[in-house]
C-alpha angles and dihedrals in degrees: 000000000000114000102252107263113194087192093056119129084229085064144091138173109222141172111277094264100197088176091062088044087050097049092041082063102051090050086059097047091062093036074061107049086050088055084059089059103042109094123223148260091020100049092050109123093040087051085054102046096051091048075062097050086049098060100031074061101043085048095048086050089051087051099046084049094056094040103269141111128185134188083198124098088188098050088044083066095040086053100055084048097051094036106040113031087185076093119096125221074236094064101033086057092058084048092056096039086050087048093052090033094057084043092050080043086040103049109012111030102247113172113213116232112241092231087075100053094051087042086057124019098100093056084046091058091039085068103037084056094047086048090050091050085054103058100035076064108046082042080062098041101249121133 
């Protein structure tokens, strides 16, 4: 994870922008309900791939909700540990190995082994819950 860097060159203030959050939740409403129909353990690496489409989104609509947008993964998880300490070094730990795990999927075919899903896919949807916490209440003004 890369310590969040407002001053970055991946990274913009912007105007609080609640229509992409909400659409971003939506995306990941439907990205959910097609976890629930992928079996398992053949289906693995794409499973984990897509829990960590689902948070790279939930994080991008809690930044566009607060101002900022990044073209960085590894700043979108710097970002939720500078800026919401309700996140564990535990969790933001899984946040970071998703985030490797979908790049070593994405450029050099690595298959997941289905151990570590069942290892950690409650803590997975533990997460995806508390984001989605979050933002519902950033999206309400609360925080």
């Amino acid at each position: 994870m890369e310590p969040w860097n407002a001053h970055s060159e991946k990274v913009n203030k912007q105007r609080a922008d609640f229509e992409k959050a909400k659409a971003l939740l939506k995306m990941t409403a439907l990205r959910e309900q097609r976890t629930h129909l992928t079996p398992l353990p053949q289906f693995t690496t794409l499973l984990a791939e897509e829990y960590y489409e689902i948070i790279k989104e939930l994080i991008t609509a809690i930044m566009s909700v607060d101002g900022w947008k990044t073209t960085s993964h590894e700043l979108l998880i710097g970002y939720i540990a500078k800026f919401y300490p309700e996140f564990t070094n535990s969790e933001l730990a899984l946040l970071d190995q998703l985030r490797e795990m979908r790049n070593d999927i994405a450029y050099r075919g690595v298959m997941i082994n289905p151990e570590y899903l069942e290892r950690n896919q409650d803590n997975i949807h533990a997460v995806i819950q508390k984001l989605k916490q979050v933002l519902n209440m950033r999206m309400t003004g609360q925080r």
